[in-house]
One Martini backbone bead per residue (centre of mass of N, CA, C, O) as a GRO file, in nm:
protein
   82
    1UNK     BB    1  14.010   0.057  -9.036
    2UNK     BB    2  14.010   0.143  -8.733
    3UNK     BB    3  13.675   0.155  -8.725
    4UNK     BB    4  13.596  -0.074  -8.814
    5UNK     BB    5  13.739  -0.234  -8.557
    6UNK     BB    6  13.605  -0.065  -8.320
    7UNK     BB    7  13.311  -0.171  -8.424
    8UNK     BB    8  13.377  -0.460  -8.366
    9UNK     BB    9  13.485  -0.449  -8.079
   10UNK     BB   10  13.211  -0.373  -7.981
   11UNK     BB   11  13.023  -0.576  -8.063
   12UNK     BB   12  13.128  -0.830  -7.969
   13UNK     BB   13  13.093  -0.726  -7.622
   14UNK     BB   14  12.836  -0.692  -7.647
   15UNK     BB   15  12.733  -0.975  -7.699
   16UNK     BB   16  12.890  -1.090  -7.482
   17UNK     BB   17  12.669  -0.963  -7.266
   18UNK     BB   18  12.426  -1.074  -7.367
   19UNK     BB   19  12.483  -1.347  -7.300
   20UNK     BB   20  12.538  -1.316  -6.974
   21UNK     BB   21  12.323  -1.103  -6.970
   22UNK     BB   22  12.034  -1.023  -6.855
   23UNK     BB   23  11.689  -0.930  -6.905
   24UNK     BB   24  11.512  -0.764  -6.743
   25UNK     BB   25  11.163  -0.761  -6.596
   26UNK     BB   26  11.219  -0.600  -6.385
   27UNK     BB   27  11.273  -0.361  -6.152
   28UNK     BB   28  11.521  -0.223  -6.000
   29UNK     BB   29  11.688  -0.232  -5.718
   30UNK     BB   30  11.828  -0.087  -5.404
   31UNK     BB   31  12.131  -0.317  -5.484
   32UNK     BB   32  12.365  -0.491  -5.571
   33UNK     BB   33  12.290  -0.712  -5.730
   34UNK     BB   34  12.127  -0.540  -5.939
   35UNK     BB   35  12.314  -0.306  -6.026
   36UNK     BB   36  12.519  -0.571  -6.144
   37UNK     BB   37  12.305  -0.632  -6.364
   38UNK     BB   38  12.270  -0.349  -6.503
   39UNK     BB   39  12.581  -0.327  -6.581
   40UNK     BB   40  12.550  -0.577  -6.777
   41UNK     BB   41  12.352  -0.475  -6.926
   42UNK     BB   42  12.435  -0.193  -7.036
   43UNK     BB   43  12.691  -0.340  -7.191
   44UNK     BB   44  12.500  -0.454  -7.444
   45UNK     BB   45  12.441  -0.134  -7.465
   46UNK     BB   46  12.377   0.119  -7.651
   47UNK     BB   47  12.487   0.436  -7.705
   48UNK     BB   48  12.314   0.741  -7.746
   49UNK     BB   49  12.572   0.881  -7.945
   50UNK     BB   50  12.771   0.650  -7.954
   51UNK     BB   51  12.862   0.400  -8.174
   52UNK     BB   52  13.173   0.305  -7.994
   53UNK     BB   53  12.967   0.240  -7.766
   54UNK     BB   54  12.823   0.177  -7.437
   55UNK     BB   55  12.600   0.279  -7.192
   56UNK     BB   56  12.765   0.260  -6.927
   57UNK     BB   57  12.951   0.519  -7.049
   58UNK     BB   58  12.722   0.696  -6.973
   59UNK     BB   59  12.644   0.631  -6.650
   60UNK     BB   60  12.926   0.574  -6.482
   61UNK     BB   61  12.907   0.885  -6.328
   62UNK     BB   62  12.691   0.851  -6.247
   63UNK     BB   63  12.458   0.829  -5.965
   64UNK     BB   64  12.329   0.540  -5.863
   65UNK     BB   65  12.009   0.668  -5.855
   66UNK     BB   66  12.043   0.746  -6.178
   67UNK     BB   67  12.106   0.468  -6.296
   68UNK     BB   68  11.874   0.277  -6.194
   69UNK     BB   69  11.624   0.487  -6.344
   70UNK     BB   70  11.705   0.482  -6.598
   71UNK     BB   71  11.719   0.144  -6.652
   72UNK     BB   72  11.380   0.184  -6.542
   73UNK     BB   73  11.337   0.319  -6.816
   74UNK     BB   74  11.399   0.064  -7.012
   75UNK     BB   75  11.235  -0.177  -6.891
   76UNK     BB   76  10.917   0.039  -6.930
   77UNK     BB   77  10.979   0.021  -7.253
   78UNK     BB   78  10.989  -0.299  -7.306
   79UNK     BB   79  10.710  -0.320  -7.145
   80UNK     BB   80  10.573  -0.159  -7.373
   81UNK     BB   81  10.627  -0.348  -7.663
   82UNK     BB   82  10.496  -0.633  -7.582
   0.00000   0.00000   0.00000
């Protein structure tokens, strides 16, 4: 039962940075309105090993251009999808 809700509440918090964080469309720069918008947009986005987590979680460590490498590398995949 724990585990549902906090599954729940994992989604509801993803969902809710969708709403408000926008999808970059180009690659971000190193500026700090950049850096909140991709803190924002990973926010949105799933952990790559952690179900009950999102990607911040795992970048917030991070160095700042190590942040913002990683993101901007989740960017040119989205860009080659489309």
């Amino acid at each position: 039962m724990v585990i549902l809700i906090e599954n729940f509440a994992m989604n509801f918090i993803r969902l809710y940075y969708r709403l408000i964080a926008e999808t970059p469309t180009q690659e971000l720069n190193w500026n700090l309105e950049d850096f909140e918008k991709g803190k924002k947009w990973a926010k949105s986005l799933p952990h790559p090993h952690l179900k009950h987590s999102n990607l911040w979680e795992f970048l917030k460590n991070m160095d700042s251009v190590d942040i913002l490498d990683h993101l901007n590398q989740k960017i040119r995949s989205l860009d080659n999808l489309k």
